[in-house]
C-alpha positions, 0 to 999 in steps of 0.5 A: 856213507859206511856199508849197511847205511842207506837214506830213503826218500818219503814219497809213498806209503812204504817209504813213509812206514819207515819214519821212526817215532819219537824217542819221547812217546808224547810226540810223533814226527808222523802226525806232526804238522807243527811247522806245516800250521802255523796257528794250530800245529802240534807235535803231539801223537796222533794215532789216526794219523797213521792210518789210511783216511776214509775214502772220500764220498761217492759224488751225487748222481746227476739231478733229474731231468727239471719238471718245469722245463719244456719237453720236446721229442727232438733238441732244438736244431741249431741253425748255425752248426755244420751239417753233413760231417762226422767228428767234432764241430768245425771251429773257425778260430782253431789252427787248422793242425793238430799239434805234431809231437817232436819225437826228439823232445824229451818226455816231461818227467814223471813224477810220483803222487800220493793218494789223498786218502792216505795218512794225514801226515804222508799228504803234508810231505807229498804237497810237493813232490810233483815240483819241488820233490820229497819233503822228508828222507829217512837214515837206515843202518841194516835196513833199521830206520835210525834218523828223520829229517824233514825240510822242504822250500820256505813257502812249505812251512808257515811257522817257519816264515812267521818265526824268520819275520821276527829276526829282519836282519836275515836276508831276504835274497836268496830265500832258504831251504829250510830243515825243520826237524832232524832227529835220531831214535835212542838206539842210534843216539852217538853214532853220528847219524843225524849228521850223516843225514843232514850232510845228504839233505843239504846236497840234496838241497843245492843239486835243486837249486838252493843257495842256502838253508836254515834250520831253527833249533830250540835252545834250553829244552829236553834232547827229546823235545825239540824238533831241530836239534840244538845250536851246537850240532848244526854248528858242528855241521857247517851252519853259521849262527845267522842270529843269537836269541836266548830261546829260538836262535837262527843257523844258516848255511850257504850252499855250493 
């Protein structure tokens, strides 16, 4: 990676600040749930989607006492329950221990979370950051942000799975990574930085275990209106066209 160029992962509100807009104004790759929806998912922009959400209502306070109920002075006394001891009731089939912490266990990660009031779009690429980790990566030259890429496992894009189902000659095993969207501003457009990007997600992608990844690009369309670019740059890339088709061709790559 040349000087002056580093890639951020999105998983907090600062980091998710960095995802630049579209080079085409209708769209916004931060309000889009295209490929999160399959049914109703747009790529439009959305400006409430960039805002912090409303935070969620106050829970109702405990439902008074019920009038119908008979009323004692005293709870009723239960005969079977210990008496003459402090701490919590004495439960026969519990291990007689507590468990003992292994000191040289090591310490389950810590892994980070967003809030579930925080923008619309930041909850969708956070869904896995607890197992799975970021969803989206961000290219900077000189701290300005160039290139986006979002991608993610299989399972974290329906519109994804229902467009892989139209082509049965992909494998089903190993199932993909799969890149939805790459996509450099005007600015940054020929210096090579979506490439750059993608070369960092996809090692991203086999240091977690997959074997290979697909990206689904969109041929005869406006540079500014497809989400994955074109053929010929993942190709350029090191994808393998997995399946020709005049509109939506698949592009494949096998990781190491």
């Amino acid at each position: 990676m040349t000087a002056g160029v580093r890639i951020v992962d999105v998983t907090d509100e600062a980091s998710f600040r960095l995802i630049p807009p579209c080079a085409d104004p209708g769209f916004d790759h931060r309000s889009c749930d295209y490929w999160e929806d399959a049914d109703r998912g747009s790529k439009a922009a959305r400006l409430a989607w960039l805002e912090t959400q409303a935070a969620p209502p106050p829970t109702r306070p405990a439902l008074a006492g019920n009038p119908f109920a008979r009323q004692d002075d005293a709870p009723d006394v239960n005969p079977f329950a210990p008496t003459g001891r402090s701490g919590p009731a004495w439960n026969p089939f519990a291990d007689d221990e507590e468990p003992v912490a292994n000191p040289f266990a090591p310490a389950p990660p810590v892994r980070p979370i967003v809030p579930s009031n925080g923008p619309r779009k930041l909850t969708l690429l956070g869904r896995g950051l607890a197992v799975f980790g970021s969803y989206a990566k961000v290219l900077l030259v000189d701290d300005d942000p160039a290139a986006y890429a979002q991608f993610g496992p299989l399972s974290a894009y329906p519109r994804a799975q229902r467009l892989r189902e139209l082509y049965p000659q992909l494998p089903d095993a190993p199932l993909p990574a799969v890149i939805t969207c790459i996509a450099t501003t005007a600015a940054a457009r020929g210096a090579g930085q979506a490439a750059t990007l993608i070369r960092a997600v996809c090692d991203d992608l086999a240091g977690r275990g997959f074997a290979a990844v697909e990206a689904y690009p969109e041929r005869n369309t406006r540079p500014d209106a497809t989400s994955a670019a074109t053929p010929e740059f993942w190709l350029a890339a090191g994808f393998a066209l997995a399946v020709e088709d005049e509109r939506y061709p698949v592009v494949r790559r096998e990781l190491t």
